[in-house]
C-alpha positions in Angstrom: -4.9 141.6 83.2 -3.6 140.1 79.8 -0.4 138.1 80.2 2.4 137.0 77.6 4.4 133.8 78.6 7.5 133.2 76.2 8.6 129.4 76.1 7.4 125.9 75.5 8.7 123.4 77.8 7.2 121.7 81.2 7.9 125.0 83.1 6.1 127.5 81.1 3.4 124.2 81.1 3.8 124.7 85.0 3.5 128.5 84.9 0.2 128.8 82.8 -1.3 126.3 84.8 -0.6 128.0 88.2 -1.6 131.7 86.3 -4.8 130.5 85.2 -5.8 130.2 89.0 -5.5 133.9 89.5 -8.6 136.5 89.8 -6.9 139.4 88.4 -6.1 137.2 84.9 -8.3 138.3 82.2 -6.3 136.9 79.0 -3.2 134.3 78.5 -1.1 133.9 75.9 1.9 131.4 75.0 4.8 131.8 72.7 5.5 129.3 71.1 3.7 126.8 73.1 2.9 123.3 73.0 -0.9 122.0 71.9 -1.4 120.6 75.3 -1.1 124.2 76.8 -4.1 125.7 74.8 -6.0 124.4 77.3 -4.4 127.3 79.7 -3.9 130.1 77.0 -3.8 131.1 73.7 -1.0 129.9 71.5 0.6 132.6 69.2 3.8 132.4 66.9 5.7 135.3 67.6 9.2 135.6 66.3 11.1 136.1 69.3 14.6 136.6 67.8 12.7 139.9 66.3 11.8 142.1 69.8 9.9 144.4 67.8 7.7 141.8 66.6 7.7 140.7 70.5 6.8 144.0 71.3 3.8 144.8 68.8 2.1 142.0 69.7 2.1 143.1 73.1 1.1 146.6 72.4 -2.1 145.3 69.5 -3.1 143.1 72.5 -2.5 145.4 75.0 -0.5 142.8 76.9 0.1 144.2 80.3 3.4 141.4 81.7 5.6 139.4 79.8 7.1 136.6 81.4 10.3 134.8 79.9 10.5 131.1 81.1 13.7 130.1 79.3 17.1 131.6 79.8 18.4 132.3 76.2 15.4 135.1 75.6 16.5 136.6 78.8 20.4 136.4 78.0 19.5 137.8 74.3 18.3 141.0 76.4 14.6 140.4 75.5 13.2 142.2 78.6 15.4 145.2 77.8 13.3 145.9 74.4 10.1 145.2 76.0 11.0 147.9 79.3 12.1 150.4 76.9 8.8 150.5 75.8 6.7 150.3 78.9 5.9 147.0 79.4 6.0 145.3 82.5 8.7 142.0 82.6 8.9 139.5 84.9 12.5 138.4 84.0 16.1 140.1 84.3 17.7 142.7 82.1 20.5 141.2 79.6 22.9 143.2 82.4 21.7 140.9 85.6 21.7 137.8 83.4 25.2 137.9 83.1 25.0 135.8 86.6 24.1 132.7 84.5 25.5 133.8 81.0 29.1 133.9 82.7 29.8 131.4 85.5 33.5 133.7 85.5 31.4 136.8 86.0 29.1 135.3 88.5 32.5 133.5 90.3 34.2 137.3 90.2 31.2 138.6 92.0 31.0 136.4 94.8 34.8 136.8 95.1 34.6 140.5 95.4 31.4 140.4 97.8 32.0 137.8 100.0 29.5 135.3 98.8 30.8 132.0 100.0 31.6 129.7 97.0 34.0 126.8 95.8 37.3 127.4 94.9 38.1 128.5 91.6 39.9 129.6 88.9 39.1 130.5 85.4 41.0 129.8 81.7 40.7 130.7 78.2 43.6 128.5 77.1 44.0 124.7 77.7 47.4 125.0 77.9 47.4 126.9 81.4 44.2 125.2 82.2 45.8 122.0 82.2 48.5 123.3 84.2 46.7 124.4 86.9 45.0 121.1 87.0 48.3 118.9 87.1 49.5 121.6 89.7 47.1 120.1 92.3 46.3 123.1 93.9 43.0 122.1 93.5 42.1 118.3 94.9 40.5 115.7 92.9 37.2 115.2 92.1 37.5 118.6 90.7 34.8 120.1 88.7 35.4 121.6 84.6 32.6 123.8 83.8 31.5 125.8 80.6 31.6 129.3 81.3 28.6 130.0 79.0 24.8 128.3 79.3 24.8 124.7 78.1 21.5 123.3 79.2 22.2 121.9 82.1 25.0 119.6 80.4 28.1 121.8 80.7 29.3 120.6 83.8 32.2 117.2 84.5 32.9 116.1 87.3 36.6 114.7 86.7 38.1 112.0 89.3 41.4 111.8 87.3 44.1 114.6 85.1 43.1 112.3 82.4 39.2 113.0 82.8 39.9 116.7 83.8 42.4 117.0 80.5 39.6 115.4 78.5 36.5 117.5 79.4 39.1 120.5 78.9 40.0 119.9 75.6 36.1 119.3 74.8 35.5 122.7 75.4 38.8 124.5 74.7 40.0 122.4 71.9 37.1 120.5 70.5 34.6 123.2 70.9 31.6 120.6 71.7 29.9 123.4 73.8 30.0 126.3 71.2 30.8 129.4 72.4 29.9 128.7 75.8 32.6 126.3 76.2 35.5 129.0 75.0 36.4 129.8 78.8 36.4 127.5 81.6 36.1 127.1 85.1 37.6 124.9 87.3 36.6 124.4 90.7 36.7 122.5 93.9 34.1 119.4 94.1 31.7 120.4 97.1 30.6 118.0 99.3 27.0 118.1 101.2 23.2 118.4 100.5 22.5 120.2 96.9 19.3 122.2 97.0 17.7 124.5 94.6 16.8 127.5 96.3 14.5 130.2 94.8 14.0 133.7 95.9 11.8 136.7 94.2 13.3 139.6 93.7 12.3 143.1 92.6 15.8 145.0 92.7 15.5 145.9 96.4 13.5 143.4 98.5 13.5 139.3 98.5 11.2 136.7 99.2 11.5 133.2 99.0 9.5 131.6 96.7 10.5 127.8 98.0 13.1 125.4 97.1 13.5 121.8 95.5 16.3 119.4 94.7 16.5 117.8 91.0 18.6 114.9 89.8 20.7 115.6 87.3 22.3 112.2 86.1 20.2 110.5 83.4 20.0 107.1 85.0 19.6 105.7 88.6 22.0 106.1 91.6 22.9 109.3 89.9 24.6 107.3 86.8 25.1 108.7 83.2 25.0 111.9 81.4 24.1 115.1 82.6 20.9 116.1 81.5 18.7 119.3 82.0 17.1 117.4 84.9 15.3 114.2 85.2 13.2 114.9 88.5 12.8 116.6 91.3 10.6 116.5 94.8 10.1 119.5 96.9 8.5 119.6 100.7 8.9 121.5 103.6 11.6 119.6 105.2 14.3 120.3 102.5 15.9 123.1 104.8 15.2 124.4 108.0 14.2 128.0 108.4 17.2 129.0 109.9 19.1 127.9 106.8 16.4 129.6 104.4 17.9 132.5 106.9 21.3 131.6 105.9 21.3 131.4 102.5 19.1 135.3 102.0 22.0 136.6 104.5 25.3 135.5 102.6 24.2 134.3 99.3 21.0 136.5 98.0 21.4 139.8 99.8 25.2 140.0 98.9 24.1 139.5 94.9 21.5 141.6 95.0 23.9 144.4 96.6 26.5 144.1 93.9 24.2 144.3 91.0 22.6 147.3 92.1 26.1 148.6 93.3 27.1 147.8 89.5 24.2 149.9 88.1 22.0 146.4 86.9 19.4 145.8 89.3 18.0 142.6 89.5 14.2 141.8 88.8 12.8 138.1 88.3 13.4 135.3 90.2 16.8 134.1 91.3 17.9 130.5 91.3 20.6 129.4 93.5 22.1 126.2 92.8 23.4 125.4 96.6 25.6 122.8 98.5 25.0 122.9 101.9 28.0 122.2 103.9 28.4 121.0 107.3 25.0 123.7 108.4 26.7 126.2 105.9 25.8 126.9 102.1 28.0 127.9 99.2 26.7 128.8 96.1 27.2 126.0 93.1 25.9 128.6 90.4 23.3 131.3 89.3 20.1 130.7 87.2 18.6 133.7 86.0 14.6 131.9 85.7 12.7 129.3 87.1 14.6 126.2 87.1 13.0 123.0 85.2 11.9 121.0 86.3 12.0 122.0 90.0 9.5 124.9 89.5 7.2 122.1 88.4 7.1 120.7 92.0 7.0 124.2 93.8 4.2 125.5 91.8 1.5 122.8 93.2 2.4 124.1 96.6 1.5 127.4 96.1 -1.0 128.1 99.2 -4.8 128.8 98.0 -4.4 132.2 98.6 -1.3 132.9 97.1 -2.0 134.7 93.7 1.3 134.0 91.5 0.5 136.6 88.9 0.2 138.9 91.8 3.3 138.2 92.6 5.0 138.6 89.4 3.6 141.3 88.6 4.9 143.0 92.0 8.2 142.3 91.0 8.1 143.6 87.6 6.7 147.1 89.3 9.4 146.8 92.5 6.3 146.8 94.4 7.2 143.4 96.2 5.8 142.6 99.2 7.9 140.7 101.6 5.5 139.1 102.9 5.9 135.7 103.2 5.2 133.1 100.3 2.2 130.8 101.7 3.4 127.4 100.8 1.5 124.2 101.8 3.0 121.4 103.7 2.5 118.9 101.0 4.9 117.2 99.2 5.3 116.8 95.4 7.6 114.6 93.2 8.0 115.2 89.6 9.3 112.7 87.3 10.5 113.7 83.9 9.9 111.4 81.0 12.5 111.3 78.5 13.2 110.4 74.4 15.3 106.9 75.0 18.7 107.9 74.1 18.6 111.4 76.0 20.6 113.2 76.3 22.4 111.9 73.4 20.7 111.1 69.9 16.4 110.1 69.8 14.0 110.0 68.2 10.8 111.5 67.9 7.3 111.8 66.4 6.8 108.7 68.6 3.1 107.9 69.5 2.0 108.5 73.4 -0.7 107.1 74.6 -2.2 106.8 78.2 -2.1 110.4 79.3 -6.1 110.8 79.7 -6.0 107.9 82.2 -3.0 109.5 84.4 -4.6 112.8 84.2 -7.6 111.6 86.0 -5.8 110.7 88.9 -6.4 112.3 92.0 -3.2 114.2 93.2 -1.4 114.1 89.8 -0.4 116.6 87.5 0.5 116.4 83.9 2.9 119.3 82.1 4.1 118.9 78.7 7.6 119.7 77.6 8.5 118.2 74.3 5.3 117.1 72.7 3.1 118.6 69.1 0.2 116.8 67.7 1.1 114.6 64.3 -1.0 114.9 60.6 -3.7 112.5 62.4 -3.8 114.3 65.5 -2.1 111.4 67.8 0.0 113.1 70.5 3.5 112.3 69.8 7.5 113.3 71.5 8.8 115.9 69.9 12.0 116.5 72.3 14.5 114.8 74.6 12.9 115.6 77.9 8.8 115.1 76.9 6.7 114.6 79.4 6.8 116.2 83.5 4.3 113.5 85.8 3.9 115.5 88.8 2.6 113.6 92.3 1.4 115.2 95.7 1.3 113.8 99.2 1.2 114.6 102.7 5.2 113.7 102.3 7.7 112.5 99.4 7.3 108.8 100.4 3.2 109.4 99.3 3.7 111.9 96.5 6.4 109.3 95.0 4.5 106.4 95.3 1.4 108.0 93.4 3.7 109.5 90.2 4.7 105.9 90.1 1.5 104.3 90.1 0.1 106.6 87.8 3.1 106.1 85.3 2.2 102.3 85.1 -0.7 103.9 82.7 1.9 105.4 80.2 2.4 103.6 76.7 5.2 105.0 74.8 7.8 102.3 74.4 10.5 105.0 73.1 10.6 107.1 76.8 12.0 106.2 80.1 12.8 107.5 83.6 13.8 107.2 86.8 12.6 105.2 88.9 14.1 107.3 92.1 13.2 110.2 92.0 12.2 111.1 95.5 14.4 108.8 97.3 
């Protein structure tokens, strides 16, 4: 089977890698790619804001699944062009995406279907959304979101009117999220355990694929900016079964109901950002594709005999088996190596060096996310977030202190990280 993947960054890095395992796999591509992943597939420069050019390339190679790693191909209704003309998708149509392309539209359908979630309320104008903010009906912390996608950065938590003024008028007024910022929603802070939880889906039937937690914050002690994600660890004793029961009862199911009851069935995988609260979870927000960089500590713990592009390919067909995912009982913890200045102003074309020393660590895992090769072929950064270390263990305590050890190796004065991820 020949296989498109459309992206660049440490996920689609994860994705080829855990592809290239399967049997059935008889050619790989990547668009646009990194260097580093030619190792995996074939790199191709396809156009993607032109579908047709999407789609002739997979016809002339007889491609026989796409699958989209970021969200803005999926959002732009990519896997709509490439259905219409009889090729398989692993990813949402533009309809389904709408769970992550409006947090208002994802907040209206839990409302409607019973899907518990924060409080809420939504606003076009800062006028009435700084009302409602001074009218306390919702208690401080409070949360201000962008409505639209923001990579991973559209979300303040305010503590004060002041801060819950400002971060409305940098979305309403000084329009520093685009035209994802132009509505708002502003909702309860939720207190508890935040988990990334990620289910298959092929319209009708779910299975969970795993889950992970991330760290969001750019610095230690969850300090700083929000990023896209700095790290994250995943391991068997993130949630209990009976919770994994929980959240596919009255968070998944429900979602799934409503899109098919709205004529949009869902197909892909579905990424539910969670808090659970007091043995009960709400939904944070929808992601409409694998979320990065948790995916890149799921992946690793694939079971031997679990074929991903099996999988994916049983979900672009709604041939899913529910079957349970075979995951391992080891632990990983990936650490996220960043542009200094992230997620802010950096720099790059930086020279990294060290990599062919950490890669030849037993138990460690190197994925690429913002790196090229320069005019004298020296790997350099070529991104805010650029590099995904990746360590496994028989828990996290093991997996963490191996991606730690192994980063000692890594010479490129212009990155940084954290330094607890995994605790």
């Amino acid at each position: 089977m020949k296989v498109l993947v459309v992206g660049s960054g440490g996920r689609e890095h994860a994705l080829l890698w855990a592809l290239k395992k399967s049997p059935i796999l008889t050619g790989l591509y990547v668009t646009p790619g990194r260097p580093a992943m030619g190792n995996f597939g074939i790199l191709v420069d396809i156009n993607l804001k032109n579908p047709i050019d999407v789609t002739q390339f997979c016809k002339r190679e007889n491609i026989e699944l796409v699958i989209i790693g970021p969200e803005q191909p999926i959002i732009d209704g990519l896997a709509d062009n490439l259905v219409a003309e009889g090729i398989n998708v692993f990813a949402p149509s533009q309809a389904a995406a709408k769970l992550e392309a409006s947090k208002s539209f994802a907040k209206g359908l839990c409302k409607q279907y019973g899907v518990p979630t924060a409080k809420y309320e939504c606003f076009v104008d800062e006028g009435l959304a700084k009302n409602f903010v001074l009218s306390n009906k919702i208690k401080f912390p409070l949360v201000v979101k962008a409505n639209g996608i923001a990579a991973g950065k559209g979300v303040i938590i305010c503590n004060t009117e002041n801060e819950a003024c400002a971060a409305i008028d940098s979305m309403l007024v000084e329009k520093k999220f685009g035209e994802s910022g132009e509505e708002v929603v502003i909702e309860e802070f939720l207190v508890g355990e935040e988990v990334s939880f990620f289910a298959l889906v092929d319209g009708l039937k779910v299975v969970t694929l795993g889950c992970a937690k991330d760290y969001k914050r750019a610095n230690e002690n969850n300090e700083g900016q929000n990023t896209g994600g700095m790290g994250s660890y995943s391991s068997s004793s993130i949630i209990s079964k009976d919770m994994e029961q929980k959240i596919i009862q009255r968070i998944i199911y429900p979602t799934i109901q409503a899109l098919n009851n709205m004529g949009t069935p869902y197909k892909g995988v579905l990424f539910a950002g969670l808090m659970i609260c007091k043995d009960s979870p709400k939904l944070l927000e929808y992601n409409v594709r694998f979320g990065d960089p948790e995916i890149q500590s799921i992946l690793p713990r694939l079971g031997e005999n679990c074929d991903l592009l099996n999988l994916m390919l049983s979900v672009a067909e709604g041939k899913l088996n529910t079957k349970a995912v075979e995951l391992s009982s080891k632990a990983t913890v990936c650490v996220v190596v960043a542009s200094k200045g992230y997620p802010g102003d950096y720099q790059t074309g930086e020279v990294i060096k060290g990599l062919n020393k950490i890669e030849n660590i037993p138990g460690i895992l190197v994925f690429h996310a913002g790196t090229k090769l320069d005019e004298s072929g020296n790997l350099v950064s070529d991104g805010g977030r650029v590099l995904n270390i990746v360590g496994e263990g028989s828990s996290v305590e093991e997996a963490k202190s191996k991606v730690y050890s192994a980063l000692n190796f890594l010479e490129w004065p212009g990155g940084f990280f954290r330094y607890d991820i995994g605790s």
